[in-house]
C-alpha positions as CSV (number, residue, x, y, z in Angstrom):
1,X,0.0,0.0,0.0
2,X,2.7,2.5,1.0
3,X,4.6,1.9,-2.4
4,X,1.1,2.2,-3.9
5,X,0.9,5.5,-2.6
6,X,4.3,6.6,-3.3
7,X,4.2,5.6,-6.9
8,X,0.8,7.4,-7.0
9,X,2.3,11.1,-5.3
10,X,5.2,10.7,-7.8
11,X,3.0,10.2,-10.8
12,X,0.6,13.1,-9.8
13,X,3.8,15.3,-9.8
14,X,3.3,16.7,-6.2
15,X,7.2,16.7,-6.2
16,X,7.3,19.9,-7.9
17,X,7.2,23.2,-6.0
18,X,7.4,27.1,-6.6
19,X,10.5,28.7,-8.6
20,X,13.3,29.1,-6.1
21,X,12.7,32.6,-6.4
22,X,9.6,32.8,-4.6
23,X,10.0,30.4,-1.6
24,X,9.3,30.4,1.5
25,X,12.6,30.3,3.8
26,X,9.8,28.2,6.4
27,X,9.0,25.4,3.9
28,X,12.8,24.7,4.0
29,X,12.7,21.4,6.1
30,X,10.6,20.2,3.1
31,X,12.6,20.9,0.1
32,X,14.7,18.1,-1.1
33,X,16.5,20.0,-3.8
34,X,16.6,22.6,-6.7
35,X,16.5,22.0,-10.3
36,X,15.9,24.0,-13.2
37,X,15.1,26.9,-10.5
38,X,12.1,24.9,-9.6
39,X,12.2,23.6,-5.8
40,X,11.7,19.3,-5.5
41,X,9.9,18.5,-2.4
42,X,10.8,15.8,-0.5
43,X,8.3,12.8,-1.1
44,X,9.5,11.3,2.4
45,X,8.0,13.9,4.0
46,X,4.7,14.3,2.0
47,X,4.0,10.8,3.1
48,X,4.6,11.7,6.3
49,X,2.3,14.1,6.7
50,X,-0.6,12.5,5.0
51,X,-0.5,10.0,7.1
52,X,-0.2,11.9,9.9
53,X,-3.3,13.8,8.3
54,X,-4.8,10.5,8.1
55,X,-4.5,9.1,11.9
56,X,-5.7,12.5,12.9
57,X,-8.8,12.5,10.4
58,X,-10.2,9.0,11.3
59,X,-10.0,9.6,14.9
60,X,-11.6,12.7,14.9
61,X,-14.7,10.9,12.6
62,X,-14.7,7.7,14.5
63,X,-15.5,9.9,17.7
64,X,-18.5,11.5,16.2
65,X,-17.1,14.6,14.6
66,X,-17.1,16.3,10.8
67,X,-14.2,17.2,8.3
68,X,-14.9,20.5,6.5
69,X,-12.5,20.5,3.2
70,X,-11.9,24.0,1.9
71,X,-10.4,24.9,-1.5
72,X,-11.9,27.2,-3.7
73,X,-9.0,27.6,-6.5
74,X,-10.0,26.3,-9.6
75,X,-7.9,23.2,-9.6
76,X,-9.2,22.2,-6.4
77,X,-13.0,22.7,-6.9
78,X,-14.1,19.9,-9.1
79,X,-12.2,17.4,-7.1
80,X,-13.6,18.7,-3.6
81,X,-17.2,18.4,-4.7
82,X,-16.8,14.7,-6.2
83,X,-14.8,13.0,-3.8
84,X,-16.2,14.9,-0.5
85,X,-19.3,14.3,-1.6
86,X,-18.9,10.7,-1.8
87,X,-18.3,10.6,1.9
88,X,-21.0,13.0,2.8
89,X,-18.4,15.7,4.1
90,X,-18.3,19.3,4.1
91,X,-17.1,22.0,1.9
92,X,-16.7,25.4,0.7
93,X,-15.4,25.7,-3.3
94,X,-16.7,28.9,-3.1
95,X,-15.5,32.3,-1.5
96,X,-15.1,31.7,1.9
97,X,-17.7,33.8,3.7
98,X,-15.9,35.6,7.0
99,X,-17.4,34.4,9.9
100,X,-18.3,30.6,8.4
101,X,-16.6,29.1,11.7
102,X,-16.6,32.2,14.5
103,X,-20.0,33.4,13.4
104,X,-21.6,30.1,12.8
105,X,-25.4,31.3,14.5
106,X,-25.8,34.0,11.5
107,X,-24.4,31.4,8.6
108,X,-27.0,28.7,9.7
109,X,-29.6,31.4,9.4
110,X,-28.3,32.1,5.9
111,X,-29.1,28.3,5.3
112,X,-32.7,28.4,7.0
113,X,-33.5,30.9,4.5
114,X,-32.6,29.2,2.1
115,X,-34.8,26.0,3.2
116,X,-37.5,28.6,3.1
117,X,-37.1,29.8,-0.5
118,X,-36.7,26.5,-1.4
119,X,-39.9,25.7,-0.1
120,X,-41.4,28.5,-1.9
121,X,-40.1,27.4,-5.0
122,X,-42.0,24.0,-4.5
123,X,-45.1,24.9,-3.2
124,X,-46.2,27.7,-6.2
125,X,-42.8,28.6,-8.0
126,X,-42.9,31.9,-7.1
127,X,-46.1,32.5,-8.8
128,X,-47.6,34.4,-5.7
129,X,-44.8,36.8,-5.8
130,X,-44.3,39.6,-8.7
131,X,-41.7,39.7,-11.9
132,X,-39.6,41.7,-9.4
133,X,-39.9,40.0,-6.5
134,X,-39.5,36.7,-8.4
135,X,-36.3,38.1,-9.6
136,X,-34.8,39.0,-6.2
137,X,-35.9,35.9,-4.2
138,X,-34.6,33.4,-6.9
139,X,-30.8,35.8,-7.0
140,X,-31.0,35.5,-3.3
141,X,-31.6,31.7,-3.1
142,X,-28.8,31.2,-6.3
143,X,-26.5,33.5,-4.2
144,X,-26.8,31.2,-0.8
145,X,-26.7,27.7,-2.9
146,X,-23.4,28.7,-4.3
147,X,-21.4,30.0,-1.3
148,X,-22.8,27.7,1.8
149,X,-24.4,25.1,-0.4
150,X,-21.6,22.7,0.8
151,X,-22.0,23.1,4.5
152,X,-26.2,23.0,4.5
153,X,-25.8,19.9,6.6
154,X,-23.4,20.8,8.7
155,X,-25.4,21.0,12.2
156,X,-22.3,22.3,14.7
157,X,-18.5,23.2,14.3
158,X,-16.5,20.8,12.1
159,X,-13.8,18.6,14.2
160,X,-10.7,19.1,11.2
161,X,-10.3,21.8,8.9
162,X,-8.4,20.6,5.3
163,X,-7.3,23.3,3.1
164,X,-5.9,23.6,-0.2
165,X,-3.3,26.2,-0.8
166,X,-3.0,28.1,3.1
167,X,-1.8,31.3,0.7
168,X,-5.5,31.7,-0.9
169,X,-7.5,29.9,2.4
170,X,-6.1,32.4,4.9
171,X,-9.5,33.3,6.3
172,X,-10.5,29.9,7.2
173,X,-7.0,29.1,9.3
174,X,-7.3,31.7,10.8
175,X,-11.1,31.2,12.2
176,X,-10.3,27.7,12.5
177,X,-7.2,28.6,15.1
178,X,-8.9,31.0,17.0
179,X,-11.8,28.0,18.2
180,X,-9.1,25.7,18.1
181,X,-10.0,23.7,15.2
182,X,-7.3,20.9,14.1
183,X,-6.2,22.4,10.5
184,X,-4.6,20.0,7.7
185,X,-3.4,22.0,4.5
186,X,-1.8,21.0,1.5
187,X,1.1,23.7,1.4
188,X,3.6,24.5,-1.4
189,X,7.0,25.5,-0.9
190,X,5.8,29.3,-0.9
191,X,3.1,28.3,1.9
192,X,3.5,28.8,5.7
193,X,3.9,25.8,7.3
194,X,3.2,27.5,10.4
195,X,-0.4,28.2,9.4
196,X,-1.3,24.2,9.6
197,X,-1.0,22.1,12.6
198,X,-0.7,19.2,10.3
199,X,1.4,20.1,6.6
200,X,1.6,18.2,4.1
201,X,3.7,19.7,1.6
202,X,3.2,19.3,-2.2
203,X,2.1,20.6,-5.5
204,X,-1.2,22.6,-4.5
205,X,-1.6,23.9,-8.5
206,X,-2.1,20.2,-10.2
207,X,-5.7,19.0,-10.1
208,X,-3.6,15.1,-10.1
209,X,-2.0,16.1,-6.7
210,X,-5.0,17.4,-5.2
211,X,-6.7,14.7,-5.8
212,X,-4.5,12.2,-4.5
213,X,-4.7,14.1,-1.3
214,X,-8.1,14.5,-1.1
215,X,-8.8,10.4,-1.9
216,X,-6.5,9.4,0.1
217,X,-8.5,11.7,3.5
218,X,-12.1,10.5,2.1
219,X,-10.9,7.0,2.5
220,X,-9.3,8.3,6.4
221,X,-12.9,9.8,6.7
222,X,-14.7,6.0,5.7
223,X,-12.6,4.4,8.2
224,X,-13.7,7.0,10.7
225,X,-17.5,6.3,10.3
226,X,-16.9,2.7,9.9
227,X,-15.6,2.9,13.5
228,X,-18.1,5.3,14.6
229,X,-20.8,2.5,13.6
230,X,-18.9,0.3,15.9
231,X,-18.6,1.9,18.8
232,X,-22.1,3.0,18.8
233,X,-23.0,-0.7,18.4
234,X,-20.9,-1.5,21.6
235,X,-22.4,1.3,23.3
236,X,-25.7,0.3,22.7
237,X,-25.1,-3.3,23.5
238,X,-23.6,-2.6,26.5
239,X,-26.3,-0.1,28.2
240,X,-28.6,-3.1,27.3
241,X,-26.6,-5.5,29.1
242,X,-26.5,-3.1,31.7
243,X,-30.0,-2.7,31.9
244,X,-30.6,-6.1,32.5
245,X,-28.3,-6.6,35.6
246,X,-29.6,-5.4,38.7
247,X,-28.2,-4.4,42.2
248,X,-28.1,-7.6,44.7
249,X,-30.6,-5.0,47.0
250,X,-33.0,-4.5,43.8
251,X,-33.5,-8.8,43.7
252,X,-35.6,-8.6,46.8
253,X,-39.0,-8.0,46.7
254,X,-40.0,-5.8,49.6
255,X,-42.1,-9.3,51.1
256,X,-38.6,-10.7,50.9
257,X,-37.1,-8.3,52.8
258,X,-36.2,-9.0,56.3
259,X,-38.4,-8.0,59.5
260,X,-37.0,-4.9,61.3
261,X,-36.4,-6.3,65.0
262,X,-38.9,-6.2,67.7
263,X,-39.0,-2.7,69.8
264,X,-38.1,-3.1,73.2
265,X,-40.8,-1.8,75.4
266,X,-39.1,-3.2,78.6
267,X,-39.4,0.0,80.9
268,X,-36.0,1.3,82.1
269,X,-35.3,-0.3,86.0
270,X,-36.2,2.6,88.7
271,X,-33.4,4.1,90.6
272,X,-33.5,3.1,94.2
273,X,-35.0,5.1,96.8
274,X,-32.8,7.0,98.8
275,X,-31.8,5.7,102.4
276,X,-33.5,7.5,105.5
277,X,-32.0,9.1,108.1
């Protein structure tokens, strides 16, 4: 499998950073060599964070939490959306909307509006409204579908935060660090490494390296939910079994229960009289 993987990194070309010129003097642990003025990334340590990336990702599923993926450069979009979707993650391909994360009470409001235009939209099609008013609900609905179409489902605060490209997804880090947020990022070698807790360094401008990346985290984030099933099997299983044993005390009916002893109505013995004189 690792050689698998390898073979598939090297393929993609994730090897290949920035020119020289326009490094970052942070991404230097990562940088195998220079050729051609182009930086090579070291493939050792690519796999080593992804599977870092990995082991964080599926423990973070398997104990009940989300992944939200974020990349909304054009290389990474069409990727995001099929594979993500596949595993019934989050995402934003869009911009990312300030506040998505710290603000998170006014963007699920966004979304509840746009349950209730699309509600409109099925009972009469708008037909109730004017041309005008037609017009501006329908932009208004588009306009919410595109930007927080991706995180509709998500019900509370995502567990991981994966980014493509920390240089463009700046936004999101930073939201994501100040709530705590574990954040994975694919980083070039013009990236800050700093700006991820987890970095996987790589090619972040070939659609074929993102999309090793992100298939090799959906199949973290299956893992994760195939572990999730199981524990909440155990769990269940053992509140049942734990239902059914009862205290030794609970086992006796109160019939069964044994008689209080007898009260002892024996009067106390009388002090003795006193002697006369």
């Amino acid at each position: 499998m690792a050689n698998t993987l390898v073979q598939d990194l090297i393929e993609s070309g994730i090897h290949f950073g920035q020119r020289s010129s326009g490094w970052n003097p942070k991404m230097g642990p990562f940088i195998y060599g220079k050729r051609n003025g182009i930086h090579i990334i070291d493939i050792k340590e690519t796999v080593k964070g992804l599977l870092l990336a990995r082991k964080l990702i599926q423990n973070v599923v398997a104990g009940g939490k989300d992944v939200c993926f974020v990349g909304t450069k054009r290389q990474a979009k069409e990727v995001i959306v099929q594979r993500v979707a596949d595993v019934e993650m989050h995402y934003v391909t869009e911009r990312w909307l300030g506040g998505t994360l710290t603000n998170f009470r006014t963007i699920r409001s966004r979304l509840s509006r746009l349950e209730e235009l699309e509600a409109i939209q099925e009972a009469d099609n708008f037909e109730s409204y004017s041309k005008k008013m037609e017009s501006q609900l329908r932009r208004e609905m588009k306009k919410i579908a595109r930007n927080l179409g991706g995180v509709r489902k998500m019900s509370k605060l995502p567990g991981v935060i994966v980014a493509i490209d920390v240089k463009r997804e700046t936004t999101a880090l930073r939201e994501a660090r100040k709530l705590g947020i574990p954040t994975i990022c694919l980083i070039d070698t013009d990236g800050d490494p700093d700006m991820a807790d987890i970095a996987i360094p790589g090619n972040d401008d070939s659609m074929r390296s993102i999309d090793v990346i992100v298939r090799e985290l959906c199949k973290a984030i299956a893992d994760g939910k195939q572990s999730r099933v199981v524990n909440t099997k155990d769990k269940e299983e053992g509140s049942s079994d734990g239902a059914q044993k009862r205290s030794r005390r609970a086992q006796y009916s109160a019939t069964e229960a044994p008689a209080a002893p007898a009260a002892v109505n024996d009067a106390a013995p009388a002090a003795p009289a006193p002697a006369e004189s």
